[in-house]
gemmi code that builds the backbone of each chain (N, CA, C; Angstrom):
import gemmi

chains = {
    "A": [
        ("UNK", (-33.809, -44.928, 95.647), (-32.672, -44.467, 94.841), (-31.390, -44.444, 95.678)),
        ("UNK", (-31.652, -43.570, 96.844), (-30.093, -43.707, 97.091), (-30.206, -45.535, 98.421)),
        ("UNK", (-31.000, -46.172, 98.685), (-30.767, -47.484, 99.271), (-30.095, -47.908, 97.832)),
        ("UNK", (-30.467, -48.057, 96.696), (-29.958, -48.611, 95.458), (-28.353, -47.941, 95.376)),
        ("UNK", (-28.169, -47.059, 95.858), (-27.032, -46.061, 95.823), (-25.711, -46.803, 96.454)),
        ("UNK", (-26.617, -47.064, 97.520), (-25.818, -47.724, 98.892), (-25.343, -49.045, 98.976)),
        ("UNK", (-26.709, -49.724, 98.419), (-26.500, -51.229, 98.439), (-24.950, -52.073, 97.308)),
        ("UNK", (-25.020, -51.114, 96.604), (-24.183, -51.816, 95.357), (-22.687, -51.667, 96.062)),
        ("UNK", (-22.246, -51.029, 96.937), (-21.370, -51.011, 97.550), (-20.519, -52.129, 98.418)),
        ("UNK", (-21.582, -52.561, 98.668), (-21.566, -54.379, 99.426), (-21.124, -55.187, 98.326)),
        ("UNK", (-21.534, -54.823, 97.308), (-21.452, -56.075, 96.124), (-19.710, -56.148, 95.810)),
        ("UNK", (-19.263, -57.427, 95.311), (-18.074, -57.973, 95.572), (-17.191, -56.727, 94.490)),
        ("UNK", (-17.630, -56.397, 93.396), (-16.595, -55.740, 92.453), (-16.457, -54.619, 92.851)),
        ("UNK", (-17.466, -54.047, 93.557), (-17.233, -52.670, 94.257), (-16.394, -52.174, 95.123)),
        ("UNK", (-16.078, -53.592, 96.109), (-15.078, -53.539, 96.799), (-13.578, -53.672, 95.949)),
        ("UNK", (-13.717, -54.468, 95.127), (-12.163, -55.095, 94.355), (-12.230, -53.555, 93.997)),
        ("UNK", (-12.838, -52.623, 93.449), (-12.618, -51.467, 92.760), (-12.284, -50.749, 93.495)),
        ("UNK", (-12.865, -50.164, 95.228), (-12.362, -50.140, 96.507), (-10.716, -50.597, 96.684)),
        ("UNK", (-10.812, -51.746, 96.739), (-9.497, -52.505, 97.347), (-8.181, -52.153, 96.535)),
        ("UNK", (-9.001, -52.173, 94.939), (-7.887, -51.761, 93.930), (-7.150, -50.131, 94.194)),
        ("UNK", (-8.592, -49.458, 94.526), (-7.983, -47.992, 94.550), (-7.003, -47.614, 95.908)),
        ("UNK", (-7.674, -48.203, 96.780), (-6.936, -48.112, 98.259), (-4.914, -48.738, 98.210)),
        ("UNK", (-5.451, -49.974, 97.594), (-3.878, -50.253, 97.504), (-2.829, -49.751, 96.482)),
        ("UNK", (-3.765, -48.919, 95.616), (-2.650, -47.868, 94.700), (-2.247, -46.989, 95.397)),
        ("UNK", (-2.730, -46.637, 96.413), (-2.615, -45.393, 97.114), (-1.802, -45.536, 98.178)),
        ("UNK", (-1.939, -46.624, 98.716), (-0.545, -46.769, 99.594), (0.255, -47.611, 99.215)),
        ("UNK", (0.568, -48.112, 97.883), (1.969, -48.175, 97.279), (2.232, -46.800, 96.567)),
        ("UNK", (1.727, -45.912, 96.687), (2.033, -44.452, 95.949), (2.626, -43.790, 97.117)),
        ("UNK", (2.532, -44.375, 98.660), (2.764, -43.619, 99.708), (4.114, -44.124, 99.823)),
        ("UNK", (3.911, -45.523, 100.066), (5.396, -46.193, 100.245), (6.247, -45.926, 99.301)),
        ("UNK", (6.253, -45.474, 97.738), (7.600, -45.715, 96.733), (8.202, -44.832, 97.001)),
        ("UNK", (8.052, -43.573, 97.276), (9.302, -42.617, 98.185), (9.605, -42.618, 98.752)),
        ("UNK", (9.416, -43.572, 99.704), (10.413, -44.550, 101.024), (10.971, -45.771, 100.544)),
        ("UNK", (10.176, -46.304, 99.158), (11.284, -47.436, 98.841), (12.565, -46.568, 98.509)),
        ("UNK", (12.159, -45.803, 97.161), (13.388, -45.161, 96.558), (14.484, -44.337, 97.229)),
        ("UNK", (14.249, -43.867, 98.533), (15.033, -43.209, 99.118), (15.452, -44.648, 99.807)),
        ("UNK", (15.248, -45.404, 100.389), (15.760, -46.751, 100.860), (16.845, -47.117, 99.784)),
        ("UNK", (16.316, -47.164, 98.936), (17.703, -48.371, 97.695), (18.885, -46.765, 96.985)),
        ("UNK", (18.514, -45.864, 97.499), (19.145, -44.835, 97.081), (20.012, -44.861, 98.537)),
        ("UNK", (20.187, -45.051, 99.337), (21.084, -45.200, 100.318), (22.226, -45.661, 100.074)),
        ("UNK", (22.537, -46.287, 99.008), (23.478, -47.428, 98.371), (24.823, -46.069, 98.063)),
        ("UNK", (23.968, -44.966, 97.044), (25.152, -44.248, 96.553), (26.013, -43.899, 97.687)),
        ("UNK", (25.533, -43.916, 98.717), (26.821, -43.554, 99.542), (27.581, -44.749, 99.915)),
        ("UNK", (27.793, -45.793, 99.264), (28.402, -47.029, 99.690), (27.433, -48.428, 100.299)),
        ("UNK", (27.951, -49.723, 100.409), (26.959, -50.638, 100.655), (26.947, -50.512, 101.920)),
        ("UNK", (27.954, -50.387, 102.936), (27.577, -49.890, 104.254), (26.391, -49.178, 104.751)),
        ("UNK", (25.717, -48.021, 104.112), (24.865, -47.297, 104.951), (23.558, -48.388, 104.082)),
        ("UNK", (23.265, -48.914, 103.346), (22.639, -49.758, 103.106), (22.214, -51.045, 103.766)),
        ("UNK", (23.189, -51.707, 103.872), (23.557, -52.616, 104.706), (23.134, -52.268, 106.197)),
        ("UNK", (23.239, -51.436, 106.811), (22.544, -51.019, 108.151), (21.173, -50.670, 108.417)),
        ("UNK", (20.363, -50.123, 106.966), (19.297, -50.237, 106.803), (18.393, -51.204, 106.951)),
        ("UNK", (19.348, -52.503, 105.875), (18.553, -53.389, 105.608), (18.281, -54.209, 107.207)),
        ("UNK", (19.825, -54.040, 107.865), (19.601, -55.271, 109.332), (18.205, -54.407, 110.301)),
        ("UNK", (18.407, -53.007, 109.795), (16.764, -52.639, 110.758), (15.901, -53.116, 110.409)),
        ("UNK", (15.630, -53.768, 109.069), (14.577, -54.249, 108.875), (14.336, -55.414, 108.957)),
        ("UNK", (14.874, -55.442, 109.989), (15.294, -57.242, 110.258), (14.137, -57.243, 111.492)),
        ("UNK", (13.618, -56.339, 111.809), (12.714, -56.137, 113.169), (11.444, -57.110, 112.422)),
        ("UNK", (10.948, -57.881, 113.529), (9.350, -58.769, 112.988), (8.193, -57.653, 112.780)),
        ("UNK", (8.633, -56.134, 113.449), (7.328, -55.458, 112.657), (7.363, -55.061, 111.530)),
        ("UNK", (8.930, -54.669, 110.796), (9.029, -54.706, 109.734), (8.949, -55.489, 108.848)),
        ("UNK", (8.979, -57.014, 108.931), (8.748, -57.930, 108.276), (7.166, -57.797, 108.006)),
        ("UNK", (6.565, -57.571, 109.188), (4.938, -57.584, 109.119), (4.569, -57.109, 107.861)),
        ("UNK", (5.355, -55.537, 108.336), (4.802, -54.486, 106.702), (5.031, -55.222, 105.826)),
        ("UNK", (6.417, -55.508, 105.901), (6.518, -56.079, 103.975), (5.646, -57.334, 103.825)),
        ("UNK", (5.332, -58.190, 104.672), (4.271, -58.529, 104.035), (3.169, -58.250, 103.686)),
        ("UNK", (3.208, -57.562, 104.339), (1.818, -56.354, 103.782), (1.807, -55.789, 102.749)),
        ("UNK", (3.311, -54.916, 102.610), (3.546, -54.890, 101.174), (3.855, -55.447, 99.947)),
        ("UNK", (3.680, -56.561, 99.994), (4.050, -57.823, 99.184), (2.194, -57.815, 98.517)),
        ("UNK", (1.679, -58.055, 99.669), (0.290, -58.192, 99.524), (-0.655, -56.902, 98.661)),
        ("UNK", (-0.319, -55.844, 99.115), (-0.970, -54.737, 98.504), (-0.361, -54.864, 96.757)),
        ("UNK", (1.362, -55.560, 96.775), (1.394, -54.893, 95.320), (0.814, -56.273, 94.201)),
        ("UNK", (0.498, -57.293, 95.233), (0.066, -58.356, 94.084), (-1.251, -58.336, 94.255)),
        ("UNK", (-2.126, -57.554, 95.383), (-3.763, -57.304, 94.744), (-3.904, -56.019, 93.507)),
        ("UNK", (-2.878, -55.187, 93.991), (-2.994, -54.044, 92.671), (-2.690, -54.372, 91.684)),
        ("UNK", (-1.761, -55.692, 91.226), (-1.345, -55.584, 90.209), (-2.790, -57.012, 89.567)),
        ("UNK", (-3.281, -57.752, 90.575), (-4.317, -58.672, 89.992), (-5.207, -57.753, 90.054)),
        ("UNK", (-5.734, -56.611, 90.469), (-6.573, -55.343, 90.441), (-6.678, -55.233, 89.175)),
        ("UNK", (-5.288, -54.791, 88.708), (-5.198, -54.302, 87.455), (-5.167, -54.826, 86.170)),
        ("UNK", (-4.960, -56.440, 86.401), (-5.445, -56.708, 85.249), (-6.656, -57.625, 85.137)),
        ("UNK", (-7.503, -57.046, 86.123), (-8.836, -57.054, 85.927), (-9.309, -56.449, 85.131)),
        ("UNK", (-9.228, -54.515, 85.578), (-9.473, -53.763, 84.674), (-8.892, -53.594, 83.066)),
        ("UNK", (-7.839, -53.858, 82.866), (-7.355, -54.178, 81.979), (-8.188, -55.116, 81.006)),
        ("UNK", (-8.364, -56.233, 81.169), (-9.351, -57.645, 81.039), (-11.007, -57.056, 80.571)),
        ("UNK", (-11.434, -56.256, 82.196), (-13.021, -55.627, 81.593), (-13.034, -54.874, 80.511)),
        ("UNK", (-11.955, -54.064, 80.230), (-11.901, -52.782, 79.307), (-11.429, -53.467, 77.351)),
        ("UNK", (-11.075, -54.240, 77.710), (-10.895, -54.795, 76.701), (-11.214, -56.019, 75.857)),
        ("UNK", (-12.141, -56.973, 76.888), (-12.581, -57.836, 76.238), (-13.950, -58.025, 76.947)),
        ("UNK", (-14.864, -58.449, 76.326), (-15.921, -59.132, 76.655), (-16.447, -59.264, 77.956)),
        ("UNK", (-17.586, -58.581, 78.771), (-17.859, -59.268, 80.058), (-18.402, -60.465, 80.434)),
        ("UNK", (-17.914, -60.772, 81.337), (-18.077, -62.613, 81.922), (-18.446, -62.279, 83.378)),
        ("UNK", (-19.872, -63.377, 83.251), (-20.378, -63.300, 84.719), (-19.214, -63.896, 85.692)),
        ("UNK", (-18.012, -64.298, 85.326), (-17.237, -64.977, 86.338), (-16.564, -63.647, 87.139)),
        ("UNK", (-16.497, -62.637, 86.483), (-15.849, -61.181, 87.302), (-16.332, -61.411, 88.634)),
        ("UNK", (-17.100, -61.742, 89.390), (-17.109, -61.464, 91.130), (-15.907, -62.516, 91.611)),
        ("UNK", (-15.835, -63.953, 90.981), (-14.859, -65.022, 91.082), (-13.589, -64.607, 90.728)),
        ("UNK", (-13.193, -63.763, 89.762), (-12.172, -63.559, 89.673), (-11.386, -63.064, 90.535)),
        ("UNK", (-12.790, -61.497, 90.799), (-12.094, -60.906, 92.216), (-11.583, -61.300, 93.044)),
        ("UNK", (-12.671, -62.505, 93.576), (-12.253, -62.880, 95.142), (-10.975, -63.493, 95.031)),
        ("UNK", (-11.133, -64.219, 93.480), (-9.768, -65.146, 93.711), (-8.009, -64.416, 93.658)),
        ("UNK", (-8.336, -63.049, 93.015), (-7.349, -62.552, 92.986), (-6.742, -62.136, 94.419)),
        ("UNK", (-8.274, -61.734, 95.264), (-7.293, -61.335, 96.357), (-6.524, -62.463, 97.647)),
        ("UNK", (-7.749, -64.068, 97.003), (-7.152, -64.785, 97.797), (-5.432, -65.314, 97.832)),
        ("UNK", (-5.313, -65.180, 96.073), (-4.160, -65.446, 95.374), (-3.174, -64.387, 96.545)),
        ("UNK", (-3.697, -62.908, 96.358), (-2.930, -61.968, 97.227), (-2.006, -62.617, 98.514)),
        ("UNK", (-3.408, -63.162, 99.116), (-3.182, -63.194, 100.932), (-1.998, -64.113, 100.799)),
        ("UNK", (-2.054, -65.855, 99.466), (-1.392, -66.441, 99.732), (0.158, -66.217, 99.578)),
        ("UNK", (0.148, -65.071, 99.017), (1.146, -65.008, 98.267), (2.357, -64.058, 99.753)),
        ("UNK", (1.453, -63.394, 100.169), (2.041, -62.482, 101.309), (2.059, -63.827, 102.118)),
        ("UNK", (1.554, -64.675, 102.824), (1.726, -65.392, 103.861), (3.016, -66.048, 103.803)),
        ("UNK", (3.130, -66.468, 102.346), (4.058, -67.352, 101.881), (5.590, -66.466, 101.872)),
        ("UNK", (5.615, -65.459, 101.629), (6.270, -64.410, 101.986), (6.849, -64.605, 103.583)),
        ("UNK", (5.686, -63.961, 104.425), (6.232, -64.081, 106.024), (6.640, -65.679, 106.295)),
        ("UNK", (5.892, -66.424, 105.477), (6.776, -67.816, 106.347), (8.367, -68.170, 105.898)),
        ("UNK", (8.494, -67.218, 104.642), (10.287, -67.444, 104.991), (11.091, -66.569, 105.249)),
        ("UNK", (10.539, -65.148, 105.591), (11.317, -64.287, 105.684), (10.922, -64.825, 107.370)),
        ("UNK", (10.183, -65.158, 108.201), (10.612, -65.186, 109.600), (11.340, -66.822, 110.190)),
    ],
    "B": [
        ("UNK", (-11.073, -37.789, 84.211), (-9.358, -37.712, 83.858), (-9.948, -37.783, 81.898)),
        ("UNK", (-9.141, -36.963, 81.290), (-9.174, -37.174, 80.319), (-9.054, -38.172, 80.047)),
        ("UNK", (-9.177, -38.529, 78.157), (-8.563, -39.486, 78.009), (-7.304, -39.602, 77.248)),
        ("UNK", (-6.217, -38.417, 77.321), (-5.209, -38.949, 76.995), (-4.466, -39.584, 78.417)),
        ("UNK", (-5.133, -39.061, 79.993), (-4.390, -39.795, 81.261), (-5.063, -40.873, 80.808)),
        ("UNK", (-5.937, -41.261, 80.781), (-6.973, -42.807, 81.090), (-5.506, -43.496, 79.742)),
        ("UNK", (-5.431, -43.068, 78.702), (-4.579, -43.849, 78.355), (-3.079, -43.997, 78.465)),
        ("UNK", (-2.731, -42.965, 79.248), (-1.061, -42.984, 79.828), (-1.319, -43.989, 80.880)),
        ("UNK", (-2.527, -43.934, 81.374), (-2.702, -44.845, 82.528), (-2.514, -46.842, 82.273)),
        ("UNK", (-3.156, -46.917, 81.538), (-3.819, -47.855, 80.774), (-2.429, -48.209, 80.308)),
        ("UNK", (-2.060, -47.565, 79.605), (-0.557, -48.216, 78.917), (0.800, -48.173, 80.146)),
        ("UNK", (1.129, -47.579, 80.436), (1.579, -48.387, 81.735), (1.616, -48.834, 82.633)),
        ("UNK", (-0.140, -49.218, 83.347), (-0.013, -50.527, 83.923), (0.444, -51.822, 82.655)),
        ("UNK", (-0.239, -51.725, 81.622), (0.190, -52.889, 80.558), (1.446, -52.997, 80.403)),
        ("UNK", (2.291, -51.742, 80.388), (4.477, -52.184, 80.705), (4.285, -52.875, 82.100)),
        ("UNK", (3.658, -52.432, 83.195), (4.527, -52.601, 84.200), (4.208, -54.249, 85.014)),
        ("UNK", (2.871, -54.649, 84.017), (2.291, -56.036, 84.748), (3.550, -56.801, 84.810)),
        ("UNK", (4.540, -57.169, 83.714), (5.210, -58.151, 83.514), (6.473, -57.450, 84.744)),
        ("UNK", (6.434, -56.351, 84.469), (7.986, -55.820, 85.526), (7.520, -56.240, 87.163)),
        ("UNK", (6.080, -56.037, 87.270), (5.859, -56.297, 88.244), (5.777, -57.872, 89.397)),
        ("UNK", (5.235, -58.528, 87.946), (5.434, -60.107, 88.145), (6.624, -60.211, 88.790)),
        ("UNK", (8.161, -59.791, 87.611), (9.259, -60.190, 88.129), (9.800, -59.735, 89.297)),
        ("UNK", (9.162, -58.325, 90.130), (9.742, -57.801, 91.171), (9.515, -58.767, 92.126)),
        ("UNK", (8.210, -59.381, 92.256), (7.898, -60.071, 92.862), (8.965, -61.647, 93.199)),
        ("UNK", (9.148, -61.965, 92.108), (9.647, -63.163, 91.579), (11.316, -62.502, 92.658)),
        ("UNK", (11.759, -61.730, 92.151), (13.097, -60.818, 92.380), (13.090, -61.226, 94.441)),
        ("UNK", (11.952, -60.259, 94.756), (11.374, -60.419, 95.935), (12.242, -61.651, 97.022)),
        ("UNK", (11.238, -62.789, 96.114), (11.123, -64.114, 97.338), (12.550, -64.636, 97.028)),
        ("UNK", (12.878, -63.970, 95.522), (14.793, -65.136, 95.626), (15.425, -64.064, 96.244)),
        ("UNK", (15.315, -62.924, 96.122), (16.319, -62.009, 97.267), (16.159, -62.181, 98.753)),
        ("UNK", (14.913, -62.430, 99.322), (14.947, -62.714, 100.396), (14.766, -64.238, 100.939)),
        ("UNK", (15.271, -65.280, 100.117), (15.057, -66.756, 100.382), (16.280, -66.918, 101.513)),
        ("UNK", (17.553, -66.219, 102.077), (18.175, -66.254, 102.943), (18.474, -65.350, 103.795)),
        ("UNK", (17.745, -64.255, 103.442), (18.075, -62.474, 104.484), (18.907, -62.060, 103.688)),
        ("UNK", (18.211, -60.842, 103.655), (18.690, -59.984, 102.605), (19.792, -59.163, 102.913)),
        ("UNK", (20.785, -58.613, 101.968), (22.096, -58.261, 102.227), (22.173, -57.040, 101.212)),
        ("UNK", (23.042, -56.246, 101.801), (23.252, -55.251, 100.701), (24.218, -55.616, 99.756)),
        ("UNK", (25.274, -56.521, 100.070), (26.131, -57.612, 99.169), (25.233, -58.252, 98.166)),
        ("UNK", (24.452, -59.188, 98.574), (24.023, -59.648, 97.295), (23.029, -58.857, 96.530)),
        ("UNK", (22.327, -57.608, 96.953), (21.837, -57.011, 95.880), (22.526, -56.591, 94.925)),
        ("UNK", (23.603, -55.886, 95.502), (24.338, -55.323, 94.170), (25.297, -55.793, 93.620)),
        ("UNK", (26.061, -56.936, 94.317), (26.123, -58.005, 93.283), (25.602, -58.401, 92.030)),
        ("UNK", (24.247, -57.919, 92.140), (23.375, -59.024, 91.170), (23.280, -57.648, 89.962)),
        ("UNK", (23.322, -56.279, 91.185), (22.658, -55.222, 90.124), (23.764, -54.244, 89.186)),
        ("UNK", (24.869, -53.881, 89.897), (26.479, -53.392, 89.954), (26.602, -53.842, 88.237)),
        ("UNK", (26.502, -52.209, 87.264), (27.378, -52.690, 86.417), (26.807, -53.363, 85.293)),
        ("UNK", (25.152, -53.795, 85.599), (24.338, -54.473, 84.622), (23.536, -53.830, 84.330)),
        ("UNK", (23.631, -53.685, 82.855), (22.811, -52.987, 81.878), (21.382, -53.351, 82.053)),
        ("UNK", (21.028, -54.765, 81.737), (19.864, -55.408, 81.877), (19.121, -54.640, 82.792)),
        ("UNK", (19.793, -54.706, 84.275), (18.971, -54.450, 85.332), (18.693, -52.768, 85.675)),
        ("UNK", (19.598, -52.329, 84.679), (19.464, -50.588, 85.019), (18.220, -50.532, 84.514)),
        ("UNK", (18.518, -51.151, 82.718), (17.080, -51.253, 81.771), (16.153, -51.633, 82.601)),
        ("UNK", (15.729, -52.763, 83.342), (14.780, -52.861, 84.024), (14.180, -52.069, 84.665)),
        ("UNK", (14.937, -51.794, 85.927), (14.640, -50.893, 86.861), (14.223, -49.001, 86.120)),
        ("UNK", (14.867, -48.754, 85.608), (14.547, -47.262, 84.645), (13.177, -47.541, 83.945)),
        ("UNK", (13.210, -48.242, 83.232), (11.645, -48.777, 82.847), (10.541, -48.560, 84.188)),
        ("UNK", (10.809, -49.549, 84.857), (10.082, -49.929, 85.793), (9.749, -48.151, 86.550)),
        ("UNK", (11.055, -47.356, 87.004), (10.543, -46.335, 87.776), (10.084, -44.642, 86.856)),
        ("UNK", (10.453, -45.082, 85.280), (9.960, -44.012, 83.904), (8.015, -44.610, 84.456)),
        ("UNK", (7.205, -46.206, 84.221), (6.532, -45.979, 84.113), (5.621, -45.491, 85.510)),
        ("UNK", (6.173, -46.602, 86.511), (5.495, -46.343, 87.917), (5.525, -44.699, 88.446)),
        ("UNK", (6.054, -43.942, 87.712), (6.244, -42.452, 88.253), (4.995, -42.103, 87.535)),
        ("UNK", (4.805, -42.107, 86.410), (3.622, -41.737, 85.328), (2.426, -42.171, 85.891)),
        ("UNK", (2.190, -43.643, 86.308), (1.382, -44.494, 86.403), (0.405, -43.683, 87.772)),
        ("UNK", (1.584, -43.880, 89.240), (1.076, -43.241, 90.279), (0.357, -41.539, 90.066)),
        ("UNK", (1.605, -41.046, 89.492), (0.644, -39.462, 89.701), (-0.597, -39.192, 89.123)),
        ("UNK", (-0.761, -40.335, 88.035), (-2.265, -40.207, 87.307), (-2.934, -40.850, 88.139)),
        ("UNK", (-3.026, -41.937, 88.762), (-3.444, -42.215, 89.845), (-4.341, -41.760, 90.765)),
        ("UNK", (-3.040, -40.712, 91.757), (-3.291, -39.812, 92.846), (-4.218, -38.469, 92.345)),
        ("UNK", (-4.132, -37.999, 91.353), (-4.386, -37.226, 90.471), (-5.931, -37.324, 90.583)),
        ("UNK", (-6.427, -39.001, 89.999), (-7.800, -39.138, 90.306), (-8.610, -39.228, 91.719)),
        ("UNK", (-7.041, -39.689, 92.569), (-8.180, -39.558, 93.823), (-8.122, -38.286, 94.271)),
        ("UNK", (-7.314, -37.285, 94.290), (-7.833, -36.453, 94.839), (-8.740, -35.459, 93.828)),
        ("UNK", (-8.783, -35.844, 92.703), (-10.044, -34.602, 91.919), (-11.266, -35.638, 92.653)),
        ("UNK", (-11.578, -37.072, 93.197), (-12.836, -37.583, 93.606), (-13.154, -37.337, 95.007)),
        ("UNK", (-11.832, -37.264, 95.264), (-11.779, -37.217, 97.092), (-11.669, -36.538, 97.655)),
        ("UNK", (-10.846, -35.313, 97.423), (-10.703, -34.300, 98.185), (-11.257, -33.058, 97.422)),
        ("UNK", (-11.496, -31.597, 98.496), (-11.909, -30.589, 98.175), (-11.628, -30.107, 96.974)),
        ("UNK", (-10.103, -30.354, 96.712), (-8.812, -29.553, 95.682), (-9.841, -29.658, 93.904)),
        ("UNK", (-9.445, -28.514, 93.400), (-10.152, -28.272, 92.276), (-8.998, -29.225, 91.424)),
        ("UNK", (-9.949, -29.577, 90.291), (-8.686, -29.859, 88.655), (-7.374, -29.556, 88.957)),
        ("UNK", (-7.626, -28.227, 88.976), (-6.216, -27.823, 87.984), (-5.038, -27.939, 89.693)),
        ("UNK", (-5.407, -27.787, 91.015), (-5.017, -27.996, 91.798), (-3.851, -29.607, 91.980)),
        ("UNK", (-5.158, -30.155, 92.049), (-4.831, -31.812, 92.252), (-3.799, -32.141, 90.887)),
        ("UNK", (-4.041, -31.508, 89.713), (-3.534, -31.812, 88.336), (-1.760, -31.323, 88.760)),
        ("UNK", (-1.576, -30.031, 89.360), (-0.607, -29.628, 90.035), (0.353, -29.973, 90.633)),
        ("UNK", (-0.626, -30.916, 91.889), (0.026, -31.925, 92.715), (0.582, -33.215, 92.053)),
        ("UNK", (-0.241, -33.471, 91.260), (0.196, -35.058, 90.495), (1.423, -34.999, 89.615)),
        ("UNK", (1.854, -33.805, 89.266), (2.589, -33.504, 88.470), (4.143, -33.387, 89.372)),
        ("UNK", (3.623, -32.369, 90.385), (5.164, -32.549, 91.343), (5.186, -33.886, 92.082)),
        ("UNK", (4.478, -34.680, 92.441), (4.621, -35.833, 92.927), (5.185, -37.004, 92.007)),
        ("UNK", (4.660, -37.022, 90.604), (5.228, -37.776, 89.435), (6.512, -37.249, 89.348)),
        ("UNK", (6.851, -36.283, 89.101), (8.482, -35.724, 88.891), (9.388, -36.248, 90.201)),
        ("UNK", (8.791, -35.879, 91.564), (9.728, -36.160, 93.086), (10.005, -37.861, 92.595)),
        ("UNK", (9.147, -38.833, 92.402), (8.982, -40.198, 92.177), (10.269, -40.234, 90.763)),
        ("UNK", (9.937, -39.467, 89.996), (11.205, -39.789, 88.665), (12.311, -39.616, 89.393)),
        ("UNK", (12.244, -38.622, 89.885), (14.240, -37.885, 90.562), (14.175, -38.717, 91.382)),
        ("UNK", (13.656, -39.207, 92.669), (14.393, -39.886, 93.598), (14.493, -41.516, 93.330)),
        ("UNK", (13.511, -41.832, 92.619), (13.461, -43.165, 91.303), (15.100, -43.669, 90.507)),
        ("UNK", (15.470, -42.410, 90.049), (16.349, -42.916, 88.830), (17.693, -42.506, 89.611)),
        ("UNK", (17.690, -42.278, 91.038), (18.906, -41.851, 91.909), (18.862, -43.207, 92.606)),
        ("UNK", (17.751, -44.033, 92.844), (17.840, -45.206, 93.652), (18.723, -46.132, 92.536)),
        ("UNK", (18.159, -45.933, 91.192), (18.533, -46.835, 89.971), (20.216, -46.708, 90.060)),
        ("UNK", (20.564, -45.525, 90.081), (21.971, -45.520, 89.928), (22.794, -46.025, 90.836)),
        ("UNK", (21.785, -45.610, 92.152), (23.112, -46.203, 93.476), (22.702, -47.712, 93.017)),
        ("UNK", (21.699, -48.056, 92.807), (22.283, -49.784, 92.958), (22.728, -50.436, 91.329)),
        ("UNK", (23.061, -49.453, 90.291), (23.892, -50.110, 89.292), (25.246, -49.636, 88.701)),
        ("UNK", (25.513, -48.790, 89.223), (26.293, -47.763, 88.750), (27.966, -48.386, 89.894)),
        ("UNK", (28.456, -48.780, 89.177), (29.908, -49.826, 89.555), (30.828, -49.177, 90.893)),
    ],
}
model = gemmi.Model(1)
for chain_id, residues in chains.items():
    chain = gemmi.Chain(chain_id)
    for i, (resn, *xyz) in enumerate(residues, 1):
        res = gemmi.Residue()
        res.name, res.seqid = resn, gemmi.SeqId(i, " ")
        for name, pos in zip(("N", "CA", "C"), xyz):
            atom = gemmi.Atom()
            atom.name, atom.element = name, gemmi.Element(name[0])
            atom.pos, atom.b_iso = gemmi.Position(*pos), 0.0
            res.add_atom(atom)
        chain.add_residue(res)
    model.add_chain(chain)
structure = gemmi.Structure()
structure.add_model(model)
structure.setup_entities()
């Protein structure tokens, strides 16, 4: 019972359900650092503008691709669930997963190769 | 989570897929030359469209997250219901107020 407990954890949707929940959670961490970021503005484009050249650093670029990445697996996360909950199950759900998150990676890479 | 969250939930990820697409989209053409505080608000300064957008976008993502967080910590952490229910609630509100203050500095002329 609980090896049966354990094992299903390995299995691919468990993780996307994993991966899905993890990356809601740290775009829930980051949006009060976006919003206080683009809220910098009311005091003029200047203090904005000085923001943005810090983030001109390659570790900050790193994150945002990172964050690029987390918000397009949550959002292919989500309309997974969306998809299961409402229509029909299809043995293709483990394929979808993977492909959503490969879609993810490409999408962040493609990201860092023009922002650096 | 009940199910009137499961369906506050449910209905705005379904607003926010398409807002989200376009942030994305927004994303790679804002940063296709290094990003500037000039051309953001250029683009945003003054436009209805984009207030509409963005207000949308941070009315549902405020809702969306605290129901969210809400579930992980009634699964994850010690914190009882009505605790975590507590937290999700001041965290959804901090996300509206500092949300619709970002909206204004970047449309508001």
């Amino acid at each position: 019972m609980i090896a049966r407990g354990i094992m299903h954890r390995g299995s691919a949707l468990w993780i996307a359900a994993m991966v899905h929940r993890l990356s809601g959670l740290a775009l829930a961490i980051f949006l009060p650092l976006h919003f206080l970021a683009l809220g910098l503005a009311i005091d003029g484009e200047a203090k904005l503008e000085r923001f943005l050249r810090w983030t001109d650093q390659p570790l900050v670029k790193f994150a945002e691709g990172g964050l690029v990445f987390l918000l397009t697996v949550h959002l292919l996360g989500g309309l997974r669930v969306l998809v299961i909950e409402n229509f029909d199950w299809r043995d293709s759900q483990k394929q979808l997963a993977t492909i959503a998150a490969a879609i993810s990676a490409i999408i962040a890479f493609i990201f860092l190769a023009r922002v650096f | 989570m009940n199910v009137r969250l499961y369906v506050w939930q449910r209905a705005t990820a379904a607003v926010m897929a398409p807002l989200v697409l376009l942030h994305i989209a927004v994303i790679f053409y804002a940063t296709r030359k290094g990003m500037t505080a000039a051309d953001i608000l250029s683009r945003t300064q003054g436009s209805i469209i984009w207030a509409t957008y963005y207000g949308l976008f941070v009315a549902a993502a405020s809702i969306h997250a605290s129901i969210g967080v809400r579930n992980v910590l009634t699964e994850w952490s010690p914190l009882t219901d009505r605790r975590a229910g507590l937290f999700a609630v001041a965290f959804g509100l901090l996300l509206a107020v500092i949300g619709a203050r970002a909206v204004f500095a970047v449309v508001l002329p």
